[in-house]
Structure formats: C-alpha cells, structure tokens
N, C-alpha and C positions, 0 to 999 in steps of 0.2 A: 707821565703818558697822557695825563689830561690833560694837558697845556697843548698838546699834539690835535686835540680834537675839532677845533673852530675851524683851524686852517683846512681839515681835511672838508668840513661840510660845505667851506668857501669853493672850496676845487672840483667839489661835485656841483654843485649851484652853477658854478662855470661854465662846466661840460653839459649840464643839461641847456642852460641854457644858448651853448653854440649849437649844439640840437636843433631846438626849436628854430634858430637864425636857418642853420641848414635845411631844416624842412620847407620854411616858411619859402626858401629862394628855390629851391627845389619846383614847389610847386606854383611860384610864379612864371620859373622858366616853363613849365610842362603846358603852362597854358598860353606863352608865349607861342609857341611850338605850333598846339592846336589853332592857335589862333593864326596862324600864317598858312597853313597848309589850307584853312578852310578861305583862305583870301584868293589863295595861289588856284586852287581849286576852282574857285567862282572865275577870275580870271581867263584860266585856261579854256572855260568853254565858252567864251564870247570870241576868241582870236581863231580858230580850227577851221579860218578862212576858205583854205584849199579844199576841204569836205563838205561834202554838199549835205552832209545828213547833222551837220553843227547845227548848235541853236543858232536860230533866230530872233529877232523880236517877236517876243508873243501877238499873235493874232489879235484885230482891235475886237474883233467878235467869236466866237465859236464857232464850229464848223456846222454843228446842228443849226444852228439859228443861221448861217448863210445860207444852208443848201434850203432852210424852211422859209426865206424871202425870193430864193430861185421861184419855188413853188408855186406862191402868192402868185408871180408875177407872169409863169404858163396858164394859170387860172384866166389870166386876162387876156389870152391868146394874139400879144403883140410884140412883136420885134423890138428890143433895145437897141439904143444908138448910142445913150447916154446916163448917166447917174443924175439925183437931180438937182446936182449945180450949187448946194447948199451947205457942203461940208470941203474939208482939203484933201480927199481924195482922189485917185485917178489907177487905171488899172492897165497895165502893159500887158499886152496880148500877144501872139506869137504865133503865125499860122505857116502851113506846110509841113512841118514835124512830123515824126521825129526824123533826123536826118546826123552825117557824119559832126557836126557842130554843135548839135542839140545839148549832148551831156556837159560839155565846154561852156553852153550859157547855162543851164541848172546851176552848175558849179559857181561861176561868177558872180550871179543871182544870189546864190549862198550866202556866198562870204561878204558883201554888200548886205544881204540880212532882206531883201526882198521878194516876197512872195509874186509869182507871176500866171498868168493863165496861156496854158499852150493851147491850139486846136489841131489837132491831127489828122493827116490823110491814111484811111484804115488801113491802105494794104502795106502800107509801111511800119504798120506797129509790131507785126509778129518778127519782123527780121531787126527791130528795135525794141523788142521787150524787154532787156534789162533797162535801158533808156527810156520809155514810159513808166518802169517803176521809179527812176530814179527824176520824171517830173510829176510824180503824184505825190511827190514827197515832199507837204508843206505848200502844194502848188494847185492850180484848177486847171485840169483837164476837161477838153472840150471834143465837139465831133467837128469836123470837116468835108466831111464824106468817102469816100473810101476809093472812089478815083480822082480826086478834085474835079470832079463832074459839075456843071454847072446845072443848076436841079429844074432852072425853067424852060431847058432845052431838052430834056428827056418826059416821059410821060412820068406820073404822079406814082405808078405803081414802082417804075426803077427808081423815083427820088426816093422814095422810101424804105426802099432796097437800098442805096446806097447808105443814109443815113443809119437803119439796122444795122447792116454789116458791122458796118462802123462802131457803132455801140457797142454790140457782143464783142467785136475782137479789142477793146479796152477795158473794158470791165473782165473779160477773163484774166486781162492781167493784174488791176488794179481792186477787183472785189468791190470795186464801188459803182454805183451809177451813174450813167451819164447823164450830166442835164442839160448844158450847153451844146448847141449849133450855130457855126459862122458859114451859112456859104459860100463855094467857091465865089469869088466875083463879086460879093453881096447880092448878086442875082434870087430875087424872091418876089412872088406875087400870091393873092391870094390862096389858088393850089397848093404852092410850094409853104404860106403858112399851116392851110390846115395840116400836111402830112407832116410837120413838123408836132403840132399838137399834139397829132397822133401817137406820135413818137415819143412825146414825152420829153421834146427839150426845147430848153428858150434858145431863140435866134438871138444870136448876138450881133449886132454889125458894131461901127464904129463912130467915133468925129473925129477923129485926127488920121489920117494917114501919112507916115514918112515917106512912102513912094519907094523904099530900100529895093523892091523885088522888080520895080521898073528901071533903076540903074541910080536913082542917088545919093552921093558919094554922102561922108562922115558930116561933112560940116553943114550939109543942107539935110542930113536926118536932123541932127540938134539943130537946127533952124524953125526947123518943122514943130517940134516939141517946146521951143524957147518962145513962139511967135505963137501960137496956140493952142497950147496947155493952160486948163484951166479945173474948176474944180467939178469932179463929177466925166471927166474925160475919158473915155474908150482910146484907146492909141495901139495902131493897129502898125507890127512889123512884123521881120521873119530873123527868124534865131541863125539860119543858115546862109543869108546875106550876109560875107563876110563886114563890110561896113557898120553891118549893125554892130553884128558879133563881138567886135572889136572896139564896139564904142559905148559899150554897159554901163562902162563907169560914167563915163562922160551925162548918157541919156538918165541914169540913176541922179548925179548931182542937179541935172537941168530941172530935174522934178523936184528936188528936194529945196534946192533954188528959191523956186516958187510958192515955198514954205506947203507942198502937194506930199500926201505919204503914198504910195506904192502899195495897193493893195489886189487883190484876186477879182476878178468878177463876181463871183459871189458874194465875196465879201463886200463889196461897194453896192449892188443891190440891195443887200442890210442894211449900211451904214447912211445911204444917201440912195435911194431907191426914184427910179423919175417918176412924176406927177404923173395922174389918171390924163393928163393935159398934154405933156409931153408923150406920152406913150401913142394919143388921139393922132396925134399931128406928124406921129415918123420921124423922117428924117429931120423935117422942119423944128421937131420938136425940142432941136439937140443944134439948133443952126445952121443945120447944114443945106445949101442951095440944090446941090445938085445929088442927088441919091442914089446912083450911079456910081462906082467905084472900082476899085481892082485890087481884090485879096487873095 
C-alpha cells in the first residue's frame, strides 16, 4: 500500500493545481467583463444623440464664473456686439422663441454637443414652458421682450415693463436669472440703455446676421457664417426659420470649419470678453458699419 502513496499526492498536486489555472482564468474573464461594460457604458453616453438631456462636451468654463463675467460686464453699462476677437470662440444666438421648432433645435443642438443662447419673447414662454425648460438645459437663455416691442418706440416706463415681464415669466420656470437682453430690432439708445441696467441685464446685439427671418434661403445662411465668422462672433439667427432649422448641422461644421468652438454668451464673455476699447466704440468696436439691424 505504500508504493500507492506518491502517485496519490501527484493527483492531488494536479487537481489543486488545475484550481488555481481555474481561478486564475476565472478572474481574468470577470474583469474582462468589468472592463467592457465600463467601456460600453462610457460609450453609450456620448452617442444619445436624439436626447437633448445627453451629455455634452464639458463646458470650457463654469457656469458661476460665466454668469460672474455677465456681471463684470453690466458693471460697465454697455451693449455687446462682440467677444474680444482673441480666442476660437463664437456664440450662435437664437431670437423669437420659444416656438413650434424650438425643442427640434435644442435637440439637434444636443446631439451635435453644442451649447446655444436663445432670447425669448415673454408672452410666448408660459404656452412654451416645458420648451424653455428644455433650453435651459446646458443653454443660455436670454430676454427679448415680452411683445417683440421695439423699446425706443414706447416710453422708458413700458420698455421696462416689457423687459420685467419678461424676466419673471422665465425665471419662474427656469429658477434661474435673467441676465441677457437682445432687442427687438437691435433698436437702443441711451434710455433704452439705462432701463436695461436697471433691469439688470447686458444687451446683447450681434456682428454677424444670416438675415434667416428676412427670407434667406440655406445656402446664403452658410454664406453668411462661411464669409464672416470669425473669432469672438455674435451670430445672430432664429430657430423657427425653417432654413435655418434645417441647416444646424451644416451652420455647426461651418464653425467648426473655421477651427471656431460653439459656445453660450456667457460663456464667451469669460472666455474672450471685448476690450474696455471695443465696448467704448459700439458697434464699431466689433466692425460693424452700420448699427442698424433686424432681429
């Protein structure tokens, strides 16, 4: 029976050691496994294109620190036209919203990974309030006034009535404040700045306009953006001109083109904020000739 004993400690030695093999592969598949699901996972949430609440690319600033060069820049009590010229940014703006097309570009917007600033006309946001939530989401919202009133054709007490209105009925849906004003027309003059101050928000105008809301078509909006887009740009369109609607992606690569990122109004006030210079000089300050416009 002794002669019996080697071979048995050989056949145990065996089996433990096909053990340890099976462990060993065991727990290299398990972390195969882990390791794919956290890829697939990573994955999954850059592609949820059609969701307007997917991620995006991370913001190149914070949102405290944009709304805190907003500020800065009411301090100075002057109209924007332009960023200043010195970085690759540019900011696609959106005026007349919210309207039946609105959530259709948020969405687009999305899935492109683009952050955008809308300005809204107030009386339009309560019969659109799920649609103003879903462009505050990731996005800068703005005022516009609350009839597209043109503010240096009424007296200073209704410009600021319309601007209020305005304010409150987005911020009750948004909890946040308002700090921007575009308005109607770009129509402003000294009154129409201070009761903007008042108010508590920077006027925004622009330097590019596609002309979308006066009738042109697809190819002369990306004309418009192709022939003068540059860095520090305002680009001034409307989400509910079909032409535009329709041509996101197109206006999206035309900036990106340009080696230009897509970023918020406030955010490009951070990032690339105009000179004490440019701000002195208006419209000029930003190239533009004529200071006159239609938004």
């Amino acid at each position: 029976m002794a002669a019996e004993d080697p071979p048995r400690s050989s056949q145990t030695a065996r089996r433990q050691a096909i053990r340890r093999r099976r462990a060993v592969a065991l727990a290299v598949a398990a972390a195969v496994v882990v390791l794919l699901v956290i890829v697939i996972s990573s994955s999954g949430g850059t592609h949820r294109s059609g969701d307007a609440s997917a991620a995006v690319t991370p913001p190149p600033v914070a949102a405290r620190t944009a709304d805190a060069a907003v500020r800065r820049l009411l301090k100075q009590g002057k109209p924007v036209y332009c960023g200043g010229r010195s970085k690759p940014y540019v900011a696609l703006t959106f005026d007349d919203g919210p309207g039946p097309s609105t959530a259709q570009a948020v969405r687009t917007l999305a899935g492109l990974q683009v952050p955008a600033t809308f300005f809204l006309i107030g009386k339009q946001v309560t019969p659109f309030r799920e649609t103003v939530a879903l462009e505050a989401r990731g996005n800068a919202v703005g005022n516009h006034t609350f009839h597209h009133t043109q503010l240096t054709a009424v007296s200073l007490v209704d410009a600021g009535r319309e601007i209020a209105d305005t304010s409150k009925a987005i911020t009750a849906i948004t909890h946040q404040p308002v700090r921007l004003l575009r308005p109607p027309l770009g129509s402003r003059n000294p009154g129409v700045d201070a009761v903007a101050r008042a108010e508590g928000v920077l006027e925004v105008h622009w330097d590019i306009d596609v002309h979308d809301i006066e009738g042109a078509n697809a190819q002369k909006v990306l004309a418009a953006i192709n022939h003068q887009a540059k860095p520090g740009s305002i680009i001034l369109m409307h989400e509910n001109a079909p032409q535009t609607l329709g041509s996101l992606g197109a206006i999206v690569a035309a900036v990106r083109a340009r080696h230009l990122r897509p970023v918020t109004v406030p955010q490009l006030m951070a990032l690339d904020p105009p000179s004490p210079q440019q701000l002195a000089a208006g419209p000029r300050g930003c190239g533009l000739r004529d200071p006159e416009a239609t938004g």
